[in-house]
GUVEXTOR-181865 format. One record per residue (C-alpha): residue number from 1; residue in three letters; x, y, z. Coordinates in steps of 0.2 Angstrom, whole numbers, plus 5000, padded with zeros to 4 digits. Each point is the difference from the previous one (the first is absolute). Example, Ala and Ser with C-alpha at 12.3 -4.5 7.8 and 13.67 -1.06 7.14 Angstrom:
<atoms>
+-----+------+------+------+------+
!  nr ! rest !    u !    v !    w !
+-----+------+------+------+------+
!   1 !  ALA ! 5062 ! 4978 ! 5039 !
!   2 !  SER ! 5006 ! 5017 ! 4997 !
+-----+------+------+------+------+
</atoms>
This chain:
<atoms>
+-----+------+------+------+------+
!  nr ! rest !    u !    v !    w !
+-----+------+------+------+------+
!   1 !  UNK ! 4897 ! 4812 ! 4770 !
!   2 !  UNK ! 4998 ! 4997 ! 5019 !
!   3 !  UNK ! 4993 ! 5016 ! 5002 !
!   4 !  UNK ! 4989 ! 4999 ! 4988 !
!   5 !  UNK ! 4994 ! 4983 ! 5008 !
!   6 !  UNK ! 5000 ! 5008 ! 5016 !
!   7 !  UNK ! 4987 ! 5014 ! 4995 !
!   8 !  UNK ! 4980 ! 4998 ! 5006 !
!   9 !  UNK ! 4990 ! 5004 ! 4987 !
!  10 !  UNK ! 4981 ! 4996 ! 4997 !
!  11 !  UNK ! 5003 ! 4995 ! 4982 !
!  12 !  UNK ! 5002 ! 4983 ! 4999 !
!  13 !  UNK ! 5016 ! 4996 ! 4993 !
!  14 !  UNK ! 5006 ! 4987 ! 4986 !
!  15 !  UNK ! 5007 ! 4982 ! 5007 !
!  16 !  UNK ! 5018 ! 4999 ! 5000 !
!  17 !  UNK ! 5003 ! 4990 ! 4983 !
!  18 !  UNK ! 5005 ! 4985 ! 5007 !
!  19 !  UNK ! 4985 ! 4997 ! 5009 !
!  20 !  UNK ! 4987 ! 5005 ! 4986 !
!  21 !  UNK ! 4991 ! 4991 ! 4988 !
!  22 !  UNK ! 5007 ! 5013 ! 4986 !
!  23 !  UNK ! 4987 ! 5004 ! 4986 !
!  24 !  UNK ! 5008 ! 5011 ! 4987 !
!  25 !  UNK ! 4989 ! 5010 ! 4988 !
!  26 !  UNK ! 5001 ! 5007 ! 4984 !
!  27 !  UNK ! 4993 ! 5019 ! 4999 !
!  28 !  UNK ! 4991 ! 4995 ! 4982 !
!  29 !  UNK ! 4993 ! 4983 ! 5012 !
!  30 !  UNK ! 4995 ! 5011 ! 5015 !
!  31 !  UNK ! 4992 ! 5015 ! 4989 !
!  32 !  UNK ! 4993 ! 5001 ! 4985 !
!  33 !  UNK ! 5014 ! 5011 ! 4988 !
!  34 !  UNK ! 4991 ! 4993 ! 4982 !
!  35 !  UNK ! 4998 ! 5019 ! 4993 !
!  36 !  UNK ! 5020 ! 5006 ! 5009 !
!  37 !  UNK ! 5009 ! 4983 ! 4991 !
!  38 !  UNK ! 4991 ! 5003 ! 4984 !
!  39 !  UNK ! 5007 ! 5019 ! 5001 !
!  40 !  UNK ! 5019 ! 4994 ! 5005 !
!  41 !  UNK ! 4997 ! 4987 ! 4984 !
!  42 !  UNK ! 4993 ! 5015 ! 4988 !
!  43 !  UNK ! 5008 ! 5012 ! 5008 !
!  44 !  UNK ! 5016 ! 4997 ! 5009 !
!  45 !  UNK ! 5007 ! 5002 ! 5019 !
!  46 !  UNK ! 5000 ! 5019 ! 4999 !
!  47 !  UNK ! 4982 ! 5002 ! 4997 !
!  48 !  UNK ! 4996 ! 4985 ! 5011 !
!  49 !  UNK ! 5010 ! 5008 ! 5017 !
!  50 !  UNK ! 4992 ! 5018 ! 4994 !
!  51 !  UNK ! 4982 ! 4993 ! 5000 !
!  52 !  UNK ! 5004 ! 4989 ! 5016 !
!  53 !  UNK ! 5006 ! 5018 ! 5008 !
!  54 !  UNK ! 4986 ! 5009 ! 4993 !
!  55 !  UNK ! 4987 ! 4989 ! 5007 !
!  56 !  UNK ! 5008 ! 4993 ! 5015 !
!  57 !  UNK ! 4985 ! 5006 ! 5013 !
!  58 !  UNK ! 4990 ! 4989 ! 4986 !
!  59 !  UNK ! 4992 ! 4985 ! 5009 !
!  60 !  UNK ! 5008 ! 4982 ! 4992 !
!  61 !  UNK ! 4985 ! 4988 ! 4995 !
!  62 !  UNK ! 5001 ! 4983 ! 5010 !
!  63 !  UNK ! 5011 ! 4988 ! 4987 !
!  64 !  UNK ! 5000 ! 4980 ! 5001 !
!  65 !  UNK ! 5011 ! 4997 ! 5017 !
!  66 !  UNK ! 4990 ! 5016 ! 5009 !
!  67 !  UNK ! 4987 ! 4987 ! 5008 !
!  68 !  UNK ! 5011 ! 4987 ! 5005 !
!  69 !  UNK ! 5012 ! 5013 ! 5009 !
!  70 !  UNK ! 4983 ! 5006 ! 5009 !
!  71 !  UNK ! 4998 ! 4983 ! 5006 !
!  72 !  UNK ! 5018 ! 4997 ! 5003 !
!  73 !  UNK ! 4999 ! 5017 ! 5012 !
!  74 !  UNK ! 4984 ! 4994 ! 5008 !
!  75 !  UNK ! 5008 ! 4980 ! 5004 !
!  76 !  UNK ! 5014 ! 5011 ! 5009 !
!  77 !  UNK ! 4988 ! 5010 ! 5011 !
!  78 !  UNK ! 4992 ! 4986 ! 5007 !
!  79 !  UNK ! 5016 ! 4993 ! 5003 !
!  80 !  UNK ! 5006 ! 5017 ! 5010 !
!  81 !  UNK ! 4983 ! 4996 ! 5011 !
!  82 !  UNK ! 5007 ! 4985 ! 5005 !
!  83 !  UNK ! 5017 ! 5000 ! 4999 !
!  84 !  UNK ! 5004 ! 5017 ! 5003 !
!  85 !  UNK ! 5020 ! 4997 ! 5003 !
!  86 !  UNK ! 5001 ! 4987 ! 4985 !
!  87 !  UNK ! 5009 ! 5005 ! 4983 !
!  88 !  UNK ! 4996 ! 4987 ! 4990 !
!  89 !  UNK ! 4986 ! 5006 ! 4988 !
!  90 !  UNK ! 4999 ! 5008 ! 4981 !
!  91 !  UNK ! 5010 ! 5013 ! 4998 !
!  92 !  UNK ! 4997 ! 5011 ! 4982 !
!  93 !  UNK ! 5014 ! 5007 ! 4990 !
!  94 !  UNK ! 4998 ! 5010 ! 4983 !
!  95 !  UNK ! 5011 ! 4995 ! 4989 !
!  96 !  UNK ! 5001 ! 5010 ! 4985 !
!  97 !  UNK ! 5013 ! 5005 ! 4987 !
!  98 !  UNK ! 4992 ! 5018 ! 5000 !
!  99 !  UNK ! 5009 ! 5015 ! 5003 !
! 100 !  UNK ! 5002 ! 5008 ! 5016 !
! 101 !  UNK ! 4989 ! 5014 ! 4992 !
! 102 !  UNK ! 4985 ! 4993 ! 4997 !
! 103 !  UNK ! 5000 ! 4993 ! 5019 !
! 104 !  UNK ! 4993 ! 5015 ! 5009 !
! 105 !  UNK ! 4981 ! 4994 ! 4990 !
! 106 !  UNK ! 5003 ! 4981 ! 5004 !
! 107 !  UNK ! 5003 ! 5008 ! 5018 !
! 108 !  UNK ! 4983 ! 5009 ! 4998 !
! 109 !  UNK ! 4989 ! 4985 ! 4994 !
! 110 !  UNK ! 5007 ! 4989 ! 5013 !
! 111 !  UNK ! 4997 ! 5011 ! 5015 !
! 112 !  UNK ! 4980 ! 5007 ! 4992 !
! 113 !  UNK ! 4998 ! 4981 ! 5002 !
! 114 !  UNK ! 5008 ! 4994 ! 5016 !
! 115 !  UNK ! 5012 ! 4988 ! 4994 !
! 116 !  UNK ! 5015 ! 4996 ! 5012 !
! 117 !  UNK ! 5012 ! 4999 ! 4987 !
! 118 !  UNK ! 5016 ! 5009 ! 5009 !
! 119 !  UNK ! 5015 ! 4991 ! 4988 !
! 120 !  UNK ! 5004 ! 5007 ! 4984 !
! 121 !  UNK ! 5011 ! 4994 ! 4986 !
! 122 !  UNK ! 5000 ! 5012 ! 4984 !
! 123 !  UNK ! 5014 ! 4995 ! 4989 !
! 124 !  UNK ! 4998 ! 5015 ! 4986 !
! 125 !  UNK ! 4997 ! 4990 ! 4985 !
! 126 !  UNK ! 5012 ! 4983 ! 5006 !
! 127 !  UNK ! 4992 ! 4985 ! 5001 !
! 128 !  UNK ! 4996 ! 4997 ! 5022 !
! 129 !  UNK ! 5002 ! 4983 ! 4995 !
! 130 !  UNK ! 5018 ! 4999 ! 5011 !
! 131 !  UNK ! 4992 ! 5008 ! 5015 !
! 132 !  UNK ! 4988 ! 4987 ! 5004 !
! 133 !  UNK ! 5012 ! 4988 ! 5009 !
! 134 !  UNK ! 5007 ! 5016 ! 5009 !
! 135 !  UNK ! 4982 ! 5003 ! 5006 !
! 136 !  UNK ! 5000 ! 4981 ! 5006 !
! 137 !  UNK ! 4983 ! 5000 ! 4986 !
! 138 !  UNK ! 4989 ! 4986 ! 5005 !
! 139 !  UNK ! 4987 ! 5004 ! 4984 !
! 140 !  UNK ! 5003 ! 5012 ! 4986 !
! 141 !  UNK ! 4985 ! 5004 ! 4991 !
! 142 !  UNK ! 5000 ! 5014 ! 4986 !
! 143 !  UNK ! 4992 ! 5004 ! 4980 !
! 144 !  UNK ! 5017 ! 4996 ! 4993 !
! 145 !  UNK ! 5000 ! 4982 ! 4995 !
! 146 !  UNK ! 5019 ! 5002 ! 4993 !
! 147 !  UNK ! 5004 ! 5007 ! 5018 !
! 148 !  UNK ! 4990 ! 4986 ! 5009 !
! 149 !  UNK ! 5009 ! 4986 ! 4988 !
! 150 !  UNK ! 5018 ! 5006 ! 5005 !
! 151 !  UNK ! 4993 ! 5002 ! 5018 !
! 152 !  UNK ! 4994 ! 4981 ! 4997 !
! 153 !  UNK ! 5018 ! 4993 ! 4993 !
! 154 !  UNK ! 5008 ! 5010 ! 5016 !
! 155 !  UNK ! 4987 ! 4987 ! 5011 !
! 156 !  UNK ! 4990 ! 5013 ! 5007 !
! 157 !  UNK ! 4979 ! 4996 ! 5001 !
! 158 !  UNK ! 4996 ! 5012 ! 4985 !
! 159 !  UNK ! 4983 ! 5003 ! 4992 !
! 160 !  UNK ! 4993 ! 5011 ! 4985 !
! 161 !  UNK ! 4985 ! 5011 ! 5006 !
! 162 !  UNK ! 4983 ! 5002 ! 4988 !
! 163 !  UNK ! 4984 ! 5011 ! 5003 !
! 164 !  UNK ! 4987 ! 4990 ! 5002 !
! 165 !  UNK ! 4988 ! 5003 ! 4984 !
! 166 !  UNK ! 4984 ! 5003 ! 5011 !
! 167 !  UNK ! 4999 ! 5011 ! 5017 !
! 168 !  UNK ! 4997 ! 4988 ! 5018 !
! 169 !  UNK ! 4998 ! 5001 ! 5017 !
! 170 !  UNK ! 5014 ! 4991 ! 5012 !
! 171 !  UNK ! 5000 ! 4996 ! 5014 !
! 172 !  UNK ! 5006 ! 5013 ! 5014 !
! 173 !  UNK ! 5001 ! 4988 ! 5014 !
! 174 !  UNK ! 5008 ! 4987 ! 4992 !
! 175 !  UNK ! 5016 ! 4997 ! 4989 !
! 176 !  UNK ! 4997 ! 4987 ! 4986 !
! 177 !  UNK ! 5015 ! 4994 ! 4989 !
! 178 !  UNK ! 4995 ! 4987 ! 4986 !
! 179 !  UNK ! 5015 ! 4988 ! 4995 !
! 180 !  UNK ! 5001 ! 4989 ! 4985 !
! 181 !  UNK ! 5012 ! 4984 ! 5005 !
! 182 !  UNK ! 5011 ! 4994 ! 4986 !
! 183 !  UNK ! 5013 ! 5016 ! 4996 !
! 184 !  UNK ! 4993 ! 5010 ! 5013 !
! 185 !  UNK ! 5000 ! 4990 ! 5017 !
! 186 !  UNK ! 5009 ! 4984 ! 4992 !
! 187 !  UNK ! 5014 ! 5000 ! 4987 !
! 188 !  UNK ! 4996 ! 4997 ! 4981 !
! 189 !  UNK ! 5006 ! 4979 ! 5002 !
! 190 !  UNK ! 4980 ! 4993 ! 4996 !
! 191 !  UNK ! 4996 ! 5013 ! 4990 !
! 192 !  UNK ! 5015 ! 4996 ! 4989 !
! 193 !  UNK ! 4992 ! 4982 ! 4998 !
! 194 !  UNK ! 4983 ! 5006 ! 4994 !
! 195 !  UNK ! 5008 ! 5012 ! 4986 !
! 196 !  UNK ! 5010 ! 4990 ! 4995 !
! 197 !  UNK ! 4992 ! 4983 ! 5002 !
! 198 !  UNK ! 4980 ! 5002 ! 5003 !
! 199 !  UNK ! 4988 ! 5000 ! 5012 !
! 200 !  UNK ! 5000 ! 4982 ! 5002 !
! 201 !  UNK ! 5019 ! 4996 ! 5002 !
! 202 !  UNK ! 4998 ! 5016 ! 5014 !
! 203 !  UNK ! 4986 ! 4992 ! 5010 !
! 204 !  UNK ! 5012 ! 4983 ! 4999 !
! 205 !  UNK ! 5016 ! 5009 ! 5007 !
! 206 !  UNK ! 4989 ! 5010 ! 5013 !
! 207 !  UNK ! 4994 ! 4982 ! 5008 !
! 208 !  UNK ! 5018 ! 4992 ! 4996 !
! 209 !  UNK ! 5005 ! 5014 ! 5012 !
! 210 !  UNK ! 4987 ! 5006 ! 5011 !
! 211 !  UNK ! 5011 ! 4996 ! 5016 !
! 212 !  UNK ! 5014 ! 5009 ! 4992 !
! 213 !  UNK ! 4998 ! 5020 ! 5004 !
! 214 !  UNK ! 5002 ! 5012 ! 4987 !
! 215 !  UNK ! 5012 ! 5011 ! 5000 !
! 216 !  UNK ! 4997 ! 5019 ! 5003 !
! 217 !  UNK ! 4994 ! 5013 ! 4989 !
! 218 !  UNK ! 5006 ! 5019 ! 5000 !
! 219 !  UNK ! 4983 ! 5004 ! 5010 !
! 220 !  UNK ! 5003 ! 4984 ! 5013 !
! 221 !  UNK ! 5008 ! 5014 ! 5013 !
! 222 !  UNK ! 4988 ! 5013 ! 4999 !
! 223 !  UNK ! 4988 ! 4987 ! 5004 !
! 224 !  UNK ! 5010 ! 4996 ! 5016 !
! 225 !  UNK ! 4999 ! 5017 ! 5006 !
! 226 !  UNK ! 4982 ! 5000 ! 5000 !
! 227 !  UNK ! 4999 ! 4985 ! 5011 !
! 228 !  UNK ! 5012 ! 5008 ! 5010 !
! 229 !  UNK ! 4988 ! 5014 ! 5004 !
! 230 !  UNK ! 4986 ! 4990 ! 5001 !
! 231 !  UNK ! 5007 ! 4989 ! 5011 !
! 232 !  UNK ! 5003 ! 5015 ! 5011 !
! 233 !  UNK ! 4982 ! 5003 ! 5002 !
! 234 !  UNK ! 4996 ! 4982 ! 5002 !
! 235 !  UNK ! 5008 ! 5002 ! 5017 !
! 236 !  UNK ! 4989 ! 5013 ! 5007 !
! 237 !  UNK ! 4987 ! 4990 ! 4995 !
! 238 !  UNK ! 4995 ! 5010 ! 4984 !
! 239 !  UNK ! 5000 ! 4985 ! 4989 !
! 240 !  UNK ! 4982 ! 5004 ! 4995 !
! 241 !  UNK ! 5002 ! 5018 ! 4999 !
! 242 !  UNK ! 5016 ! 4999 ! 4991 !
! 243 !  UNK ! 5003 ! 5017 ! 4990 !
! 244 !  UNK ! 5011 ! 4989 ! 4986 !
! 245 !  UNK ! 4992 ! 4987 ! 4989 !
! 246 !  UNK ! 5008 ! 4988 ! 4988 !
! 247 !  UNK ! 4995 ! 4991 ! 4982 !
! 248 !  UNK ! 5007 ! 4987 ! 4989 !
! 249 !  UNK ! 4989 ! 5001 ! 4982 !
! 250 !  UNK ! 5009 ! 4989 ! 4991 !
! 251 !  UNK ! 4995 ! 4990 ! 4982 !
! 252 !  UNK ! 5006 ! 4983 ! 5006 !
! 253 !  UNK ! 4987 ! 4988 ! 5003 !
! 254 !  UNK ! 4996 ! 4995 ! 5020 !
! 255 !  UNK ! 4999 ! 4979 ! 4996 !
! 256 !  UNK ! 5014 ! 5000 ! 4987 !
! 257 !  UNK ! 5012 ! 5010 ! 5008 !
! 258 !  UNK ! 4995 ! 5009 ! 5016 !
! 259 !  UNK ! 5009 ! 4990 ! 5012 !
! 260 !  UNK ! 5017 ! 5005 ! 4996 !
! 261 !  UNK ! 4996 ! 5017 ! 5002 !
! 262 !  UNK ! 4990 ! 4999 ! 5015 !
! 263 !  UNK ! 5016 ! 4987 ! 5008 !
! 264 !  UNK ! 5013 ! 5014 ! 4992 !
! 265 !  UNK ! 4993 ! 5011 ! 5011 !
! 266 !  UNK ! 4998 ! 4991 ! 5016 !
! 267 !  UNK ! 5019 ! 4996 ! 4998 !
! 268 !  UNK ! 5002 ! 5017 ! 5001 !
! 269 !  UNK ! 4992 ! 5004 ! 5014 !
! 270 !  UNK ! 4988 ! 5013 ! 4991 !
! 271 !  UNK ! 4983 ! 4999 ! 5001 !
! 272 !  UNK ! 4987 ! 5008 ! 4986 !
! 273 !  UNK ! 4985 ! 5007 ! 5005 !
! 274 !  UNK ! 4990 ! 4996 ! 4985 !
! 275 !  UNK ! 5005 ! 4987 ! 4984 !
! 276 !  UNK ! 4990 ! 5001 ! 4984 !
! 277 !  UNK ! 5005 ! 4986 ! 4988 !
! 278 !  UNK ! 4993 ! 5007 ! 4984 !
! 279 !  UNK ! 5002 ! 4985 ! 4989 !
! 280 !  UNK ! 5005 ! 5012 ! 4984 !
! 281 !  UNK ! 4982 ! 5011 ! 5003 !
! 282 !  UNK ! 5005 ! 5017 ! 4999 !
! 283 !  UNK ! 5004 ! 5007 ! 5016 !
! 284 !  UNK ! 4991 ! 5019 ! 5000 !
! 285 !  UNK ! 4985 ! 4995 ! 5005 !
! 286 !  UNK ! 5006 ! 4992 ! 5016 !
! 287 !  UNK ! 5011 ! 5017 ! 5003 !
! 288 !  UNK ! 4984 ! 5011 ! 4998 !
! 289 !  UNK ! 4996 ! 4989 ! 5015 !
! 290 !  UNK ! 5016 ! 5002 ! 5010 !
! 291 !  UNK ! 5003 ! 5019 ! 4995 !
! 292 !  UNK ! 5017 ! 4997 ! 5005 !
! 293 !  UNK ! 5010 ! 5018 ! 5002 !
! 294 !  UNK ! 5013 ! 4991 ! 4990 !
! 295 !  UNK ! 5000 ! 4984 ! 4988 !
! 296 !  UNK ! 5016 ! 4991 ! 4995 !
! 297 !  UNK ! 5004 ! 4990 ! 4983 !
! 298 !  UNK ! 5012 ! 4995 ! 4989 !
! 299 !  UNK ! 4990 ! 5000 ! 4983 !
! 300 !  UNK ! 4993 ! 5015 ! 4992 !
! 301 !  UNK ! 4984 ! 4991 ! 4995 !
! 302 !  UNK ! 4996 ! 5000 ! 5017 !
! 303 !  UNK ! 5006 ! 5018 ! 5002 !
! 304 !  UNK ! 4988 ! 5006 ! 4986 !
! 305 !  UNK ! 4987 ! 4988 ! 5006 !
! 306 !  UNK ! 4998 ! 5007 ! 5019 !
! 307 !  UNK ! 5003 ! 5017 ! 4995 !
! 308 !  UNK ! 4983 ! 5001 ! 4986 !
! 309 !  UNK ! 4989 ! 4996 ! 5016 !
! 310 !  UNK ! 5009 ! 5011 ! 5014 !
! 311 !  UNK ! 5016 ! 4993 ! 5008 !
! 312 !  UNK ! 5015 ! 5007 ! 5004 !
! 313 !  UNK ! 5012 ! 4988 ! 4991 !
! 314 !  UNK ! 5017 ! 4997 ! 5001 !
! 315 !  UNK ! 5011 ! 4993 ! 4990 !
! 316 !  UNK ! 5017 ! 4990 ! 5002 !
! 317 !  UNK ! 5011 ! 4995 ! 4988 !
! 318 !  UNK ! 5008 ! 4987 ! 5006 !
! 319 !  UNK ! 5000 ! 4981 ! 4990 !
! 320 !  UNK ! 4995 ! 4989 ! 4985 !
! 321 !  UNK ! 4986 ! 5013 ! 4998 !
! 322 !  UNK ! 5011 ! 5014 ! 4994 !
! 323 !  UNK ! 5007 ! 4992 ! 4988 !
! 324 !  UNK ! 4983 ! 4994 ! 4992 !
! 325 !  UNK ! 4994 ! 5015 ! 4999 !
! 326 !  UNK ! 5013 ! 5008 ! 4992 !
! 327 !  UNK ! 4998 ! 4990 ! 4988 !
+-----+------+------+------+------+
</atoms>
C-alpha cells in the first residue's frame, strides 16, 4: 500500500475512502443493460456472460445515473483546480452483482467515455448489498428497488433510478440535485399525520410545531455532503460560480407549512439553494425548469410524473408512503 501511495503518476487517483464523498453505482443505473437483463431473464446467466463476452468491445448506452456521475466527475475537477492537495470530493464505485466476466465490457464503456471510476465491486450474482458499509458508501443509487430497499433498512442513502421518458439536455457546468422533503431530506413524522389524519389536521400540527425540527430523512446526509462542497467553493470566492446547485420541490404549501421546513433546516446548518413549495401542483413541470441531473422522491406518483416530461427520477422507499402504495 505505501508503495503504491508513493508512486507519481498523471492519472488522477481515487480519494482515500475516508475522505470521499462515496457515490456507489449500479452497472444497470450507470449504463443502459435493458436488452442483456431481459436475455439473463429469458435466457439464463450462461447466455447472458456469453453475449456480454461476445460483445464486450460493444459500446454501453448511457443508463439513468450516467449523467449525474458526469457531473459528479466535472464537480471533482473544479475542485482539483482549486484544492489540488484536498481529498474530500465524489468518489464513483460500480457496484454490481455481475460476474467478474462480464467486467472487461463495463471496463470498455467506462474508459470510450472518460469516467473515473477506478473501484470495483462484482459479487457474481450475490447481492453487494453488505459491501456498501465496507466501501464507507455515502449514496447507493441502482435499478434494483429490492437491492435499494435492503440498502435502505441497513441506513445507507439509497435511490431507485428511471430513464427519463423524453431525451434533455443537462447542464455541463453545473451539478443539480432535486430533493423532495418529507421521507427524503426529513423523516415520514408529518407525513404520517396527513395520511392518516388529513390535510387540515397536518397544516395544524405543522404550525403547533414549526420551531420543533424535523427529524432527518434517509437523504438528509447526502444533502450535507453537497453543502460541504459547496461550501468549499464559497471560500475562494466561487459562491456565484458554484459548479453544484441545490433544490427542494416539495408539495407542502409555503403559508401553511413552510416554516418548519425552512427553521428544520437552518437548525441544521444547511442551506438550500432553491425551495419550491408546490402546494399539491404536480411538480414536472417545475423540474423541466430545473433539469436537475437527479431528482429525489419518495412517492411513485412523482416518479412517474417527472419521468413523462424528462427527468431523471429517483426513487426512495423509505416511509408512510410505501406502505400506501402497496396497498
Amino acid at each position: 500500500k505505501a508503495f503504491y501511495d508513493n508512486q507519481v503518476t498523471q492519472r488522477v487517483r481515487p480519494p482515500k475512502p475516508q475522505n470521499a464523498i462515496t457515490v456507489a453505482v449500479s452497472s444497470r443505473a450507470l449504463f443502459n443493460l435493458v436488452e442483456e437483463q431481459r436475455i439473463y431473464e429469458d435466457q439464463g446467466l450462461e447466455k447472458y456472460v456469453e453475449y456480454q463476452q461476445n460483445n464486450e468491445n460493444v459500446i454501453l448506452k448511457p443508463g439513468p445515473a450516467f449523467y449525474f456521475v458526469k457531473a459528479l466527475e466535472r464537480v471533482n475537477a473544479r475542485l482539483l483546480e482549486l484544492y489540488p492537495d484536498d481529498e474530500e470530493r465524489f468518489d464513483i464505485v460500480l457496484m454490481t452483482n455481475n460476474h467478474a466476466q462480464v467486467g472487461v465490457r463495463l471496463i470498455n464503456s467506462i474508459n470510450h467515455y472518460g469516467l473515473t471510476i477506478e473501484r470495483f465491486c462484482m459479487t457474481g450474482g450475490e447481492s453487494p448489498i453488505g459491501y456498501l458499509t465496507a466501501y464507507l458508501t455515502n449514496l447507493y443509487l441502482s435499478a434494483d428497488s429490492d437491492k435499494v430497499q435492503e440498502a435502505i433498512e441497513a441506513g445507507i442513502a439509497s435511490a431507485t433510478m428511471f430513464t427519463a421518458n423524453k431525451d434533455v439536455v443537462y447542464s455541463d457546468t453545473q451539478l443539480r440535485v432535486a430533493f423532495d422533503g418529507d421521507a427524503v431530506i426529513f423523516s415520514d413524522e408529518s407525513e404520517q399525520i396527513f395520511k392518516e389524519q388529513g390535510l387540515d389536521r397536518f397544516f395544524e400540527h405543522e404550525q403547533q410545531n414549526e420551531n420543533k425540527p424535523l427529524a432527518q430523512g434517509p437523504l438528509k446526509g447526502f444533502l450535507e455532503d453537497l453543502g460541504k462542497l459547496q461550501k468549499k467553493f464559497y471560500a475562494k470566492n466561487e459562491r456565484l460560480n458554484c459548479p453544484i446547485r441545490t433544490y427542494l420541490v416539495t408539495a407542502r404549501s409555503a403559508a401553511s407549512s413552510g416554516a418548519r421546513v425552512l427553521k428544520t433546516l437552518r437548525s441544521w446548518g444547511l442551506e438550500i439553494d432553491e425551495a419550491l413549495f408546490l402546494a399539491g401542483a404536480p411538480k414536472g413541470p417545475v423540474l423541466v425548469k430545473i433539469r436537475p441531473h437527479i431528482f429525489f422522491d419518495d412517492q411513485m406518483f412523482h416518479i412517474e410524473g417527472a419521468q413523462k416530461l424528462g427527468t431523471i427520477a429517483a426513487h426512495v422507499p423509505y416511509g408512510i408512503a410505501q406502505k400506501h402504495q402497496k396497498s
